[in-house]
PQR file with spaces between the fields and no chain letter, atoms N, CA, C, O and H, PARSE charges and radii, in Angstrom:
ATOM       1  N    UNK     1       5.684   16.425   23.995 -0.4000 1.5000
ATOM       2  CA   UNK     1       5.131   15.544   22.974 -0.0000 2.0000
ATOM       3  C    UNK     1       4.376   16.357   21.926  0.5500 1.7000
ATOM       4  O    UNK     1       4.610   16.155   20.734 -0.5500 1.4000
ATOM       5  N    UNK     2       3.422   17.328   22.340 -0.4000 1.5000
ATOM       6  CA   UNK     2       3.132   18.312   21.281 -0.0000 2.0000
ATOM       7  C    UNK     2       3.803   19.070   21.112  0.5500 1.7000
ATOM       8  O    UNK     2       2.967   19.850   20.657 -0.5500 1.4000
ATOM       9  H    UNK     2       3.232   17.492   23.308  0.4000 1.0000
ATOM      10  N    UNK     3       4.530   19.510   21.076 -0.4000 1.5000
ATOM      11  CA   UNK     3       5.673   20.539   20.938 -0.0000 2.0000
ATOM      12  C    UNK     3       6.474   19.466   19.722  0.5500 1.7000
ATOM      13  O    UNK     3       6.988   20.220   18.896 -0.5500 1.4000
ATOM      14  H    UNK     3       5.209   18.876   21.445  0.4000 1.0000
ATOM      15  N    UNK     4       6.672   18.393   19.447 -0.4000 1.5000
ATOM      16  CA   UNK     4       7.320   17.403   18.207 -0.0000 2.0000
ATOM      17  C    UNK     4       6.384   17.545   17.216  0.5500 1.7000
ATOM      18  O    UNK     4       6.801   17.621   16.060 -0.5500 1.4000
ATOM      19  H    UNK     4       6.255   17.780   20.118  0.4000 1.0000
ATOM      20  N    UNK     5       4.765   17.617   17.504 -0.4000 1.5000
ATOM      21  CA   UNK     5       3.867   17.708   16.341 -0.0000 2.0000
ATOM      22  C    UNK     5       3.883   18.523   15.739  0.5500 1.7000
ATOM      23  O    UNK     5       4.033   18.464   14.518 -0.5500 1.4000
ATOM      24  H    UNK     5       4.427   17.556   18.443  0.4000 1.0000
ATOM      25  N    UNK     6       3.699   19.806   16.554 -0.4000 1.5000
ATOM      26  CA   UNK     6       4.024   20.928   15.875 -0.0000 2.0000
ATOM      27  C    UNK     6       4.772   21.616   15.433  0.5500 1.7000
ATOM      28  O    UNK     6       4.520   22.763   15.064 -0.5500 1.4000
ATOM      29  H    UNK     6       3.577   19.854   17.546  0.4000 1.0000
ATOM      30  N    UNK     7       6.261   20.857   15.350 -0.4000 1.5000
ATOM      31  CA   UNK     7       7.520   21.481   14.701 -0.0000 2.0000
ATOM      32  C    UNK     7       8.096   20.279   13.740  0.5500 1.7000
ATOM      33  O    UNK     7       9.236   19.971   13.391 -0.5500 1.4000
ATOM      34  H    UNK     7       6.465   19.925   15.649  0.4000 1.0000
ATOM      35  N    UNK     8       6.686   19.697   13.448 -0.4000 1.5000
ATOM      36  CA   UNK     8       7.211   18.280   12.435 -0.0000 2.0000
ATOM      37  C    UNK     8       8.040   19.030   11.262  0.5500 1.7000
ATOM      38  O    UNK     8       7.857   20.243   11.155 -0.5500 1.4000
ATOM      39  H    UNK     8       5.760   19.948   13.732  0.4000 1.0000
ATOM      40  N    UNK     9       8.816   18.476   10.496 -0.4000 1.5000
ATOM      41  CA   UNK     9       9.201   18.815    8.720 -0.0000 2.0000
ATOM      42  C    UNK     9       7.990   17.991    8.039  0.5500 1.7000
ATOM      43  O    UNK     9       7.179   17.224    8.557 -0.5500 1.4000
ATOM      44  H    UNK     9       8.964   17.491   10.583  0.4000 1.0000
ATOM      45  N    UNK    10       8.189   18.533    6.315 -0.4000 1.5000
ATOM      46  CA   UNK    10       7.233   17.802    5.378 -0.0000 2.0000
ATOM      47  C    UNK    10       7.214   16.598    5.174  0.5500 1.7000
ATOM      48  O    UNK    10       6.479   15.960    4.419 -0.5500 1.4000
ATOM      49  H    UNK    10       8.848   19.156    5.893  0.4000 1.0000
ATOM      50  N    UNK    11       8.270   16.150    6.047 -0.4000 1.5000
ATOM      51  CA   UNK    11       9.137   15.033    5.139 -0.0000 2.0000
ATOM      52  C    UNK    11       8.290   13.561    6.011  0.5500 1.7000
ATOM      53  O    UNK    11       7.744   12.546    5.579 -0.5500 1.4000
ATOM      54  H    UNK    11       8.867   16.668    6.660  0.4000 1.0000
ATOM      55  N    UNK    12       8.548   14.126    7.455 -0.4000 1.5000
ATOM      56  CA   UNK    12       7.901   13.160    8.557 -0.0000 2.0000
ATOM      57  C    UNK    12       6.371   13.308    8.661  0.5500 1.7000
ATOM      58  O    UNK    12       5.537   12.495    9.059 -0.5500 1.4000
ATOM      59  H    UNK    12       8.991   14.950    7.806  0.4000 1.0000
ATOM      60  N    UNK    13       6.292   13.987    8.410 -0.4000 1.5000
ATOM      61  CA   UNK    13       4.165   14.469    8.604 -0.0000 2.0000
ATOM      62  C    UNK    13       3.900   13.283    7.327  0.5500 1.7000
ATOM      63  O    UNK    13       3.372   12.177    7.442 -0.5500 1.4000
ATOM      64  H    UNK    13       6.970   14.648    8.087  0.4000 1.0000
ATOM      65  N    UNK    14       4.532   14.016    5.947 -0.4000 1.5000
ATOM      66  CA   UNK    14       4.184   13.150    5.159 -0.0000 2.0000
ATOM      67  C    UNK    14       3.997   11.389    5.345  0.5500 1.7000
ATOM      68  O    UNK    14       2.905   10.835    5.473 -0.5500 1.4000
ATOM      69  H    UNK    14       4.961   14.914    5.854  0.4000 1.0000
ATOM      70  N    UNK    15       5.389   10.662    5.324 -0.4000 1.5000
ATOM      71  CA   UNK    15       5.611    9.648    5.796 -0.0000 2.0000
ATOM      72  C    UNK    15       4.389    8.908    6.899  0.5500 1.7000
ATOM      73  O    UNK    15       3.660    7.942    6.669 -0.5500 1.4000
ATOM      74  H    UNK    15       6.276   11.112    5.220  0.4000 1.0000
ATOM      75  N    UNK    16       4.468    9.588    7.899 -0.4000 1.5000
ATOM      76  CA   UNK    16       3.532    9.395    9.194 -0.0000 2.0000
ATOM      77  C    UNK    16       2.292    8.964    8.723  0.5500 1.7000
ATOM      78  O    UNK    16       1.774    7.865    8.922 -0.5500 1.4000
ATOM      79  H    UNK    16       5.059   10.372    8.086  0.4000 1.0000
ATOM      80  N    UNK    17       1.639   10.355    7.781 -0.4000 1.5000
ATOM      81  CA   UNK    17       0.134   10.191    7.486 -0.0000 2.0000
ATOM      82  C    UNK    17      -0.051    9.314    6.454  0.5500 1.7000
ATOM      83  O    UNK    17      -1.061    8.646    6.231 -0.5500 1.4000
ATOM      84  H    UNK    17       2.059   11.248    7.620  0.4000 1.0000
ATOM      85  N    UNK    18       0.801    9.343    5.936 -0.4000 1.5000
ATOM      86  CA   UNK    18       0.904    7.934    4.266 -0.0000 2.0000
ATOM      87  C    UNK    18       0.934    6.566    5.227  0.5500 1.7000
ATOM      88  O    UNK    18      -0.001    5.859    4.853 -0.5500 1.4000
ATOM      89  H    UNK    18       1.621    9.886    6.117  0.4000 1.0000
ATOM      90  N    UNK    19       1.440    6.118    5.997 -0.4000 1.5000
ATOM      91  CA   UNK    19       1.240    5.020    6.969 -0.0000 2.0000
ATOM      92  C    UNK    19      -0.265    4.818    7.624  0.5500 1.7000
ATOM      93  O    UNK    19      -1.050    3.892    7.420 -0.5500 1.4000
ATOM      94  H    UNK    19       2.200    6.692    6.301  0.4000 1.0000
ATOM      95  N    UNK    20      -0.386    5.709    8.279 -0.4000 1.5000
ATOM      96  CA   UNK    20      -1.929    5.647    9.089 -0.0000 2.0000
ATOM      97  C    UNK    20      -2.828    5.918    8.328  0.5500 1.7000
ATOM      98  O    UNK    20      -3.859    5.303    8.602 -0.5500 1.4000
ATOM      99  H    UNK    20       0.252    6.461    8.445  0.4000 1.0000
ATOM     100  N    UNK    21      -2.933    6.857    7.115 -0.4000 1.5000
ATOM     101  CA   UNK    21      -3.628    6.303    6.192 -0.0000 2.0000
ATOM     102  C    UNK    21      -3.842    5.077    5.342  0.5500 1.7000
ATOM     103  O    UNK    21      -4.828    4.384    5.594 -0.5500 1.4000
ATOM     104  H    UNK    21      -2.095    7.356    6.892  0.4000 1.0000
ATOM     105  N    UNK    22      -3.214    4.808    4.586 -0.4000 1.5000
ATOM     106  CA   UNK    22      -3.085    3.752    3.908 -0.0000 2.0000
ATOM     107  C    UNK    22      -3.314    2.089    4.633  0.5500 1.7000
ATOM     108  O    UNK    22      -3.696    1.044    4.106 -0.5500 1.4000
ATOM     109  H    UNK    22      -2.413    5.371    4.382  0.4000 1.0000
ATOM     110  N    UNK    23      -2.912    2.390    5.996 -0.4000 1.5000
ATOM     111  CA   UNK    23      -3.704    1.175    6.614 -0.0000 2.0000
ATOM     112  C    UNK    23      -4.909    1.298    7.143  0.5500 1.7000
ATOM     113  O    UNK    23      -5.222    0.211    7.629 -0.5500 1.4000
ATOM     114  H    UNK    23      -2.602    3.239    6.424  0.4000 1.0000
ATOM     115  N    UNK    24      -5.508    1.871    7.246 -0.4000 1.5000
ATOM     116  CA   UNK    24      -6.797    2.476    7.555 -0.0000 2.0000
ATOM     117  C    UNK    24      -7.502    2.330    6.431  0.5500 1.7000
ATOM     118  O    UNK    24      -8.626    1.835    6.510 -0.5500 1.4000
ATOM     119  H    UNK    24      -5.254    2.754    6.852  0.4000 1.0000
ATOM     120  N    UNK    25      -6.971    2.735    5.172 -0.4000 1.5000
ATOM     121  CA   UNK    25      -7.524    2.445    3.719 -0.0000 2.0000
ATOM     122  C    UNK    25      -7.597    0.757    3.761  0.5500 1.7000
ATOM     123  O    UNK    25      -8.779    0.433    3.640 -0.5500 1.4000
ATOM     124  H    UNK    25      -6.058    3.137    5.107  0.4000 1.0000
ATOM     125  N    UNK    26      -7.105    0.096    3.836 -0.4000 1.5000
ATOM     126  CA   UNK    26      -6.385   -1.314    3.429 -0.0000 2.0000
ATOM     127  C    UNK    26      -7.195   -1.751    4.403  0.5500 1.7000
ATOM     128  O    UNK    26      -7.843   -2.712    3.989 -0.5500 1.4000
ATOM     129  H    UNK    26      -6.145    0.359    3.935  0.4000 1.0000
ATOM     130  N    UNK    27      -7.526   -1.386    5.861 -0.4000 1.5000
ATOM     131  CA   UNK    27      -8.176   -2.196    6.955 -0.0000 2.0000
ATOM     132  C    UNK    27      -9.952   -1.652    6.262  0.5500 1.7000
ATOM     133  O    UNK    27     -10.930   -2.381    6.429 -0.5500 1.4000
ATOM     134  H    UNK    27      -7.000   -0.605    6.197  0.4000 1.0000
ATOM     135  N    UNK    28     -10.031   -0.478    5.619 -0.4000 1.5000
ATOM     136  CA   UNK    28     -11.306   -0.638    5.417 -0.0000 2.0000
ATOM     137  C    UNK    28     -11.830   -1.319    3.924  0.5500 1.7000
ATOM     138  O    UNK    28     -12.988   -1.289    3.508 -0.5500 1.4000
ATOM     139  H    UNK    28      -9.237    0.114    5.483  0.4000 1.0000
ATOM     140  N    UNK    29     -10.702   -1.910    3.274 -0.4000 1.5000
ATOM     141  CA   UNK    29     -10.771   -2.410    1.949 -0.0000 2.0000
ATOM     142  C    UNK    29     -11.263   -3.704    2.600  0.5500 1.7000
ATOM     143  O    UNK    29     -12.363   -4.103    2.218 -0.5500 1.4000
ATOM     144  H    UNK    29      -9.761   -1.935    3.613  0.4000 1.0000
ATOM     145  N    UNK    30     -10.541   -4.500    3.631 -0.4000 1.5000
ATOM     146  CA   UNK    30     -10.716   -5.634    3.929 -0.0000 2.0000
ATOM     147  C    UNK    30     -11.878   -6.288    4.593  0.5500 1.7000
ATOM     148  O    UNK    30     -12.119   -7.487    4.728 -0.5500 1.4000
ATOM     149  H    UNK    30      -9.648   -4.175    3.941  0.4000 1.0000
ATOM     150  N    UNK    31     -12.867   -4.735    5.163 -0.4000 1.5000
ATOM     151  CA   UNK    31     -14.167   -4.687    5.492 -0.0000 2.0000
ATOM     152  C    UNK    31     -15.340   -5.228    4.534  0.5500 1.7000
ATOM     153  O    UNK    31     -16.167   -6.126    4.690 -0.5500 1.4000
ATOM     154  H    UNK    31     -12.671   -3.760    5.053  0.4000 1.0000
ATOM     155  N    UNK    32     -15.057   -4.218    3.352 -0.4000 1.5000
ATOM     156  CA   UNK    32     -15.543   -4.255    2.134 -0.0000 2.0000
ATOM     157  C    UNK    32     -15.444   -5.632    1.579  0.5500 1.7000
ATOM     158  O    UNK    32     -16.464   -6.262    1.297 -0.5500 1.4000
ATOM     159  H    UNK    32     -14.385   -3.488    3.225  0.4000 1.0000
ATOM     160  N    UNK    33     -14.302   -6.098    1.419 -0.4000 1.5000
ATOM     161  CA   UNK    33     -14.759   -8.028    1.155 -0.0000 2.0000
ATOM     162  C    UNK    33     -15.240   -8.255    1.747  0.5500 1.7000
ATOM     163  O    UNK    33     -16.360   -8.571    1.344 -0.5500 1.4000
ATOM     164  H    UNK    33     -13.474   -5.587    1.648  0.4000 1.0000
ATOM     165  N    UNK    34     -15.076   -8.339    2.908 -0.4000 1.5000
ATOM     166  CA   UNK    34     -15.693   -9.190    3.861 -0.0000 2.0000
ATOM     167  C    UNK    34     -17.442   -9.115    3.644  0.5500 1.7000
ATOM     168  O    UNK    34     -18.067  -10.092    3.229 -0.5500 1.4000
ATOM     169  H    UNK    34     -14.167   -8.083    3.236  0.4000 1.0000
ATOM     170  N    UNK    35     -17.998   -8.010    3.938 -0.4000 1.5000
ATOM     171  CA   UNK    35     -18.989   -7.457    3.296 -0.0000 2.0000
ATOM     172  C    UNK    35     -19.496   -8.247    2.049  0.5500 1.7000
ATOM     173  O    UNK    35     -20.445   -9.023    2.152 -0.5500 1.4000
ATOM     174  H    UNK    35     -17.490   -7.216    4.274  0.4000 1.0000
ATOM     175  N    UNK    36     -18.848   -8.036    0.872 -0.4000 1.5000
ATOM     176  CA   UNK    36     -19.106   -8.024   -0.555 -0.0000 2.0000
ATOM     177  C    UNK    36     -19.170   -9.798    0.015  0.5500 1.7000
ATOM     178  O    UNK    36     -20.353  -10.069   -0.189 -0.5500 1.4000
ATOM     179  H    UNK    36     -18.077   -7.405    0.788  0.4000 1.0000
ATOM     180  N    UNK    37     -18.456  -11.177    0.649 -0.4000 1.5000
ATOM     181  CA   UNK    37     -18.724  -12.113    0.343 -0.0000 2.0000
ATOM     182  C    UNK    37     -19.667  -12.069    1.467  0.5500 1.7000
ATOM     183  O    UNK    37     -20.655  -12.180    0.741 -0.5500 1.4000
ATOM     184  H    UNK    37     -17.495  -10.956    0.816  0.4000 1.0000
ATOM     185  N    UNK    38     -20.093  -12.009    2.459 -0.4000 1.5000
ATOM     186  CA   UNK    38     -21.333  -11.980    3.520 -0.0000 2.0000
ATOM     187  C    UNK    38     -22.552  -11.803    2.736  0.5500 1.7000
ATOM     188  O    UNK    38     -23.313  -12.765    2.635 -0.5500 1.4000
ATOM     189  H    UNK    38     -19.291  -11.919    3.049  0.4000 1.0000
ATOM     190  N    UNK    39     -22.810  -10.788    2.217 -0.4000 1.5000
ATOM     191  CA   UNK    39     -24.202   -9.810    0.971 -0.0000 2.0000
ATOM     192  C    UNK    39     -24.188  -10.714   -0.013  0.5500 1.7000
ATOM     193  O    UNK    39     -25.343  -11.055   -0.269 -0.5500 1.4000
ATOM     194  H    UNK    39     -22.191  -10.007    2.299  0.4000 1.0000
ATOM     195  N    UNK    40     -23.441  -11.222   -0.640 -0.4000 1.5000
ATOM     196  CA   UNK    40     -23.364  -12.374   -2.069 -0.0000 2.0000
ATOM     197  C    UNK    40     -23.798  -13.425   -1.275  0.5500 1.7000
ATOM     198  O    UNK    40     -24.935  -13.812   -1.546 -0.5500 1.4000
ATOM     199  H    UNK    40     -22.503  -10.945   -0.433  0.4000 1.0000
ATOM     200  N    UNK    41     -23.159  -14.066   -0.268 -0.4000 1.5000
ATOM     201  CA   UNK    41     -23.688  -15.399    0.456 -0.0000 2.0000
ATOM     202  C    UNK    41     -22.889  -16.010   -0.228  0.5500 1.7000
ATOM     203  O    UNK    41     -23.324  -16.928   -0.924 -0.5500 1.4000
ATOM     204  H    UNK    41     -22.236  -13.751   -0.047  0.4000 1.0000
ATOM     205  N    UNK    42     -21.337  -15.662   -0.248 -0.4000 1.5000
ATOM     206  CA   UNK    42     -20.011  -16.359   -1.447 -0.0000 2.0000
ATOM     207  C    UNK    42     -19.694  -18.052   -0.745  0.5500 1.7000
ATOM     208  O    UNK    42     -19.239  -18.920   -1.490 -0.5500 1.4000
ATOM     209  H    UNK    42     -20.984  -14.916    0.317  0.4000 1.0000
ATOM     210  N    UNK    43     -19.990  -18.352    0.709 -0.4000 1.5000
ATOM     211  CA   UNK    43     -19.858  -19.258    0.993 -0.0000 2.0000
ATOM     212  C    UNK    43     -18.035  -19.315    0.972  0.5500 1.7000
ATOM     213  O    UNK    43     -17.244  -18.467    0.557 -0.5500 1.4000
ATOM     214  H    UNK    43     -20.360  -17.647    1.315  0.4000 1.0000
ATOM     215  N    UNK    44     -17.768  -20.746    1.629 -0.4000 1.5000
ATOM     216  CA   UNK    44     -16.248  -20.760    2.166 -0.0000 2.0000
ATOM     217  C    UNK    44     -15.088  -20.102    1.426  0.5500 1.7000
ATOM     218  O    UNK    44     -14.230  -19.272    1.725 -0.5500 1.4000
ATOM     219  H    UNK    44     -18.410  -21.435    1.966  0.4000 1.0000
ATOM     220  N    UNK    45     -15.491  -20.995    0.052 -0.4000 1.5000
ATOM     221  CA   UNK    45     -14.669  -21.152   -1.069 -0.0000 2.0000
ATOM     222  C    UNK    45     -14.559  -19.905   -1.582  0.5500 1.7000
ATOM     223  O    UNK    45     -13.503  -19.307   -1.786 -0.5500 1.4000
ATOM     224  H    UNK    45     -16.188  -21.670   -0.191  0.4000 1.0000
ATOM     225  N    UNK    46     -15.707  -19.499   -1.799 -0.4000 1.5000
ATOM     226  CA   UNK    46     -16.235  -17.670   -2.283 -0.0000 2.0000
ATOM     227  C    UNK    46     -15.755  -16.877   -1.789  0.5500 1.7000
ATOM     228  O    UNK    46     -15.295  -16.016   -2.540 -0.5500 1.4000
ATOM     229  H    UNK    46     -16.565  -19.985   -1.634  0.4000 1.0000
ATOM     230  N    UNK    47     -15.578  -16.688   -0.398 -0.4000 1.5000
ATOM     231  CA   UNK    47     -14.851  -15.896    0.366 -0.0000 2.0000
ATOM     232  C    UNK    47     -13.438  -15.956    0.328  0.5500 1.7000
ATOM     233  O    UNK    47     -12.948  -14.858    0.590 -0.5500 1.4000
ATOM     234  H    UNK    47     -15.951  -17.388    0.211  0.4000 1.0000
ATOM     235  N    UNK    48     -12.596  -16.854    0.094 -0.4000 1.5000
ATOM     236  CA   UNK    48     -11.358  -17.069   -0.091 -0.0000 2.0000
ATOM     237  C    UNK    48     -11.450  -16.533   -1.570  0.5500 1.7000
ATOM     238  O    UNK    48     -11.108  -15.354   -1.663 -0.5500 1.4000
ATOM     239  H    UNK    48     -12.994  -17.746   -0.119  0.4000 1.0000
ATOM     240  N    UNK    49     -11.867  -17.186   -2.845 -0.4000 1.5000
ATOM     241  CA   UNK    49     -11.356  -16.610   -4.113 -0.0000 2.0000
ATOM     242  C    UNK    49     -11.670  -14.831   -4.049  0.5500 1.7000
ATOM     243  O    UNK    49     -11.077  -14.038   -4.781 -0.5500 1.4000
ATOM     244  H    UNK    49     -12.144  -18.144   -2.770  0.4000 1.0000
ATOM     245  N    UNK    50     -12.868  -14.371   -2.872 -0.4000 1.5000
ATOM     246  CA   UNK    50     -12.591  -13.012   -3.145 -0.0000 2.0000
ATOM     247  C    UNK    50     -11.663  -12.365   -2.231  0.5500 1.7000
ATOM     248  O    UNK    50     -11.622  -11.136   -2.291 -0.5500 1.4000
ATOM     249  H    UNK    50     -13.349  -15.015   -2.278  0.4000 1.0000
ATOM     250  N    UNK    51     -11.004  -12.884   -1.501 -0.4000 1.5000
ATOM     251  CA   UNK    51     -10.028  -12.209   -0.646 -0.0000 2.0000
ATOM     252  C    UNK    51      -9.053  -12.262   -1.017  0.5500 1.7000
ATOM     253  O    UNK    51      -8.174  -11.501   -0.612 -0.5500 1.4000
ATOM     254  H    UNK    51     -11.037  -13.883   -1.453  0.4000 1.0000
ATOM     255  N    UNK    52      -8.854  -13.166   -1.908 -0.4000 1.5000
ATOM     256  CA   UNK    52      -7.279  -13.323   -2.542 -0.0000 2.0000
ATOM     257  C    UNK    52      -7.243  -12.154   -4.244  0.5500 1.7000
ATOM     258  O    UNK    52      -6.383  -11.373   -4.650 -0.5500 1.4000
ATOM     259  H    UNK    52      -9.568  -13.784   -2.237  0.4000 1.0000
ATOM     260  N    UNK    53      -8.249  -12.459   -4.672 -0.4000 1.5000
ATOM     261  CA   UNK    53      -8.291  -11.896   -6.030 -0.0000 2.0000
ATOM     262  C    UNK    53      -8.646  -10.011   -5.355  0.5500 1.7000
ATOM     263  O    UNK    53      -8.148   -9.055   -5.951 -0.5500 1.4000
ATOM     264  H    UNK    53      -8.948  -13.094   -4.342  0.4000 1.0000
ATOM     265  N    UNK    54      -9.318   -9.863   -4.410 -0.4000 1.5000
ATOM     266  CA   UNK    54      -9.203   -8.272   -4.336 -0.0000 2.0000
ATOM     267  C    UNK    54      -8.376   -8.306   -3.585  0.5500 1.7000
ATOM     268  O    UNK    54      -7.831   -7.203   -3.644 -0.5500 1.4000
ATOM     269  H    UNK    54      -9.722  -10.639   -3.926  0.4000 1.0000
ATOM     270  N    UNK    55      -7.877   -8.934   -2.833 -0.4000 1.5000
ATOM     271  CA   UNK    55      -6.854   -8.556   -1.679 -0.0000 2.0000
ATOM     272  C    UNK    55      -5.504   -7.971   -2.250  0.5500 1.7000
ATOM     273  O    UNK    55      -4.792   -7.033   -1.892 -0.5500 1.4000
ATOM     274  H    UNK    55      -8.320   -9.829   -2.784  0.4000 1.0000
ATOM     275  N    UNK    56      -5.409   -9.094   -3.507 -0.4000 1.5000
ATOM     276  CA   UNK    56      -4.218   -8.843   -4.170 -0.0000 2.0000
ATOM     277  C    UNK    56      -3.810   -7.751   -4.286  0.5500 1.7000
ATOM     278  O    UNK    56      -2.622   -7.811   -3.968 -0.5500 1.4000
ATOM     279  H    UNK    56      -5.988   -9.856   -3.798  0.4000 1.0000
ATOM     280  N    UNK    57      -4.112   -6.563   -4.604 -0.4000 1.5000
ATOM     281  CA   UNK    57      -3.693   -5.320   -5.458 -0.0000 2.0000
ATOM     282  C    UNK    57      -2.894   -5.212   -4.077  0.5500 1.7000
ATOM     283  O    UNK    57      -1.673   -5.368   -4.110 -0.5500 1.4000
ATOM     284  H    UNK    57      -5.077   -6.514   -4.863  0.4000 1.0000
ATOM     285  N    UNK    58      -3.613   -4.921   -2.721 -0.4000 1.5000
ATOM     286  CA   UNK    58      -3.357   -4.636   -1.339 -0.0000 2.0000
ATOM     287  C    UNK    58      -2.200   -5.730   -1.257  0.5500 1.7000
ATOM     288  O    UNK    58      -1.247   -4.991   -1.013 -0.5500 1.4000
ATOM     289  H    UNK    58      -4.605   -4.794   -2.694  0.4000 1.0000
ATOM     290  N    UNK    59      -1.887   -6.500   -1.286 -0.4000 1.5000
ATOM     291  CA   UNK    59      -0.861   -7.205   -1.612 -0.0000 2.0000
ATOM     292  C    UNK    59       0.213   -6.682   -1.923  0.5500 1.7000
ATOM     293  O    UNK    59       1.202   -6.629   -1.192 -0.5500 1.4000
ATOM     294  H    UNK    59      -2.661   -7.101   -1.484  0.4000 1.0000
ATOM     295  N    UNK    60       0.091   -6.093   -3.430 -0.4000 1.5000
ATOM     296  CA   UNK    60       1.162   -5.638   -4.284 -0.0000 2.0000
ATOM     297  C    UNK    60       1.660   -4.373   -3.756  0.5500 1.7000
ATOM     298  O    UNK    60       2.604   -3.789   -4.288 -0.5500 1.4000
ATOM     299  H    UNK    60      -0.712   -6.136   -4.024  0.4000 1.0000
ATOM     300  N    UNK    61       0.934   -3.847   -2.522 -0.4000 1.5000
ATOM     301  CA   UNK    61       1.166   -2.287   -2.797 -0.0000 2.0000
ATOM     302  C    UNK    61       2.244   -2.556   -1.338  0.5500 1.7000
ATOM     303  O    UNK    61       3.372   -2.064   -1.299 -0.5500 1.4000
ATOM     304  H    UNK    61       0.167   -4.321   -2.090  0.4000 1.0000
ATOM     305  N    UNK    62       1.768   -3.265   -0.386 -0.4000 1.5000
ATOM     306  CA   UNK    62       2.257   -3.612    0.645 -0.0000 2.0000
ATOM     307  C    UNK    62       3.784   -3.942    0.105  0.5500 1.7000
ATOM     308  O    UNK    62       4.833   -3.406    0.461 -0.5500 1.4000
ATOM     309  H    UNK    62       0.851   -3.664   -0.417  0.4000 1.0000
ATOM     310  N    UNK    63       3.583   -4.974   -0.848 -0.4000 1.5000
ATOM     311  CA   UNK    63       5.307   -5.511   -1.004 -0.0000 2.0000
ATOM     312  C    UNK    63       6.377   -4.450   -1.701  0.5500 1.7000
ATOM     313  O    UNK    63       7.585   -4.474   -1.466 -0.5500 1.4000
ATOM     314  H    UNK    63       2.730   -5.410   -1.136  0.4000 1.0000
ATOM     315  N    UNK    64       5.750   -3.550   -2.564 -0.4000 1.5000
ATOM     316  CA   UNK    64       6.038   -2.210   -3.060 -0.0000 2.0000
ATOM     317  C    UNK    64       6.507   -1.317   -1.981  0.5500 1.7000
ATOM     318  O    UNK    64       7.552   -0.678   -2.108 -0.5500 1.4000
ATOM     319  H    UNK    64       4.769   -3.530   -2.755  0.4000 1.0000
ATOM     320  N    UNK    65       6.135   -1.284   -1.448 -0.4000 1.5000
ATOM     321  CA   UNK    65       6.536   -0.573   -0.008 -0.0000 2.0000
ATOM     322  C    UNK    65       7.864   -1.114    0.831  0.5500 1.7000
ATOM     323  O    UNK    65       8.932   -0.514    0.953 -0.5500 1.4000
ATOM     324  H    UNK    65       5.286   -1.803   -1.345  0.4000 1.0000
ATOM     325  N    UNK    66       7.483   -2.497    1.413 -0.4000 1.5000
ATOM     326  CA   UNK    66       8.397   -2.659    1.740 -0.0000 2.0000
ATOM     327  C    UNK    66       9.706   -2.969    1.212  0.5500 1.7000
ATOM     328  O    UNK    66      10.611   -3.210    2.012 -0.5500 1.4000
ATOM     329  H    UNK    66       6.616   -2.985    1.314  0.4000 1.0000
ATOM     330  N    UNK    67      10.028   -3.007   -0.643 -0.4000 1.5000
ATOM     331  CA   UNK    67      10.868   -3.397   -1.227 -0.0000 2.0000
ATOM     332  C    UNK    67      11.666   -2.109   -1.447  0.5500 1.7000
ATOM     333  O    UNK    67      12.889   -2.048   -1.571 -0.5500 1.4000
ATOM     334  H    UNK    67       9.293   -2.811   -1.293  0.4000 1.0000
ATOM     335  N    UNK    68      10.607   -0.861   -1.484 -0.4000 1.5000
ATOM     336  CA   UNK    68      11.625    0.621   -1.702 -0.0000 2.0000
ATOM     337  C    UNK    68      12.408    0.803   -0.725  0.5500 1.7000
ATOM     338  O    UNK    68      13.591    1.146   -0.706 -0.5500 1.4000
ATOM     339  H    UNK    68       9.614   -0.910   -1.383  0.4000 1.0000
ATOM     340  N    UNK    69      11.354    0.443    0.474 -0.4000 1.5000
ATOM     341  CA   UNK    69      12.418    0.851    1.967 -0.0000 2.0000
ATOM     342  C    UNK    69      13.790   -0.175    1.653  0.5500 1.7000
ATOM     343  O    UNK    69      14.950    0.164    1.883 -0.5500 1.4000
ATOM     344  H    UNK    69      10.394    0.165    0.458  0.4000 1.0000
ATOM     345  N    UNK    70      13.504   -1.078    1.259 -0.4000 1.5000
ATOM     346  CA   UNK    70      14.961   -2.425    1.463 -0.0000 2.0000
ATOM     347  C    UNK    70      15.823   -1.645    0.769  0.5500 1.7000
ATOM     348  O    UNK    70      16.755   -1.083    1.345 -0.5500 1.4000
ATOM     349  H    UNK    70      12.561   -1.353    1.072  0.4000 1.0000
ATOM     350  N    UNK    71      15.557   -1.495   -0.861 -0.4000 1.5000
ATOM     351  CA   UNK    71      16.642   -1.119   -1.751 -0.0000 2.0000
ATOM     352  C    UNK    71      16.859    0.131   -1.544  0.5500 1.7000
ATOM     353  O    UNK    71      17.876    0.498   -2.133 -0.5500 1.4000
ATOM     354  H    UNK    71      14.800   -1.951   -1.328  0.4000 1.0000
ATOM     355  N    UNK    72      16.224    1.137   -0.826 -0.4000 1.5000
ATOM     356  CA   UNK    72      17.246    2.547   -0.040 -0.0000 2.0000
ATOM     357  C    UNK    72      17.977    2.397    0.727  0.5500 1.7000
ATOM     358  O    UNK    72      18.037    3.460    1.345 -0.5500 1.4000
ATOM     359  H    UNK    72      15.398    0.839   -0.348  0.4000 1.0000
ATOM     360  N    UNK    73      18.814    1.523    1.241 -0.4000 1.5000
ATOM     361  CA   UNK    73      18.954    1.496    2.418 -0.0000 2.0000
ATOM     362  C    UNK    73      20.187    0.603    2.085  0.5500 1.7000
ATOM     363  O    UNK    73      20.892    0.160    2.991 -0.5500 1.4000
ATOM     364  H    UNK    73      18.765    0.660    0.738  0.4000 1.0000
């Protein structure tokens, strides 16, 4: 099993760490609202218009993703 890590190519390391990063980014973006409407005191409604309006970008990047993989393929 280490012996695969350490004879990865650029190609899979890359890939790999762009995944576990980027959700790790995205899981700590989703902290951060959560946060940002808790600290404001955004209440029900508040919390929904900010999860949708910042969530979005995280949204877009997600469907970006999965639309390159579709149309390579």
């Amino acid at each position: 099993m280490l012996d695969a890590f350490l004879h990865m190519d650029e190609e899979t390391f890359t890939k790999l760490s762009t995944a576990i990063l980027c959700t790790g980014l995205i899981g700590y973006m989703c902290f951060i609202i959560y946060r940002l409407a808790k600290d404001s005191k955004a209440g029900k409604y508040g919390t929904i218009v900010l999860a949708f309006v910042l969530g979005f970008g995280m949204f877009g990047f997600i469907v970006k993703t999965i639309l390159t993989e579709v149309l390579q393929k």
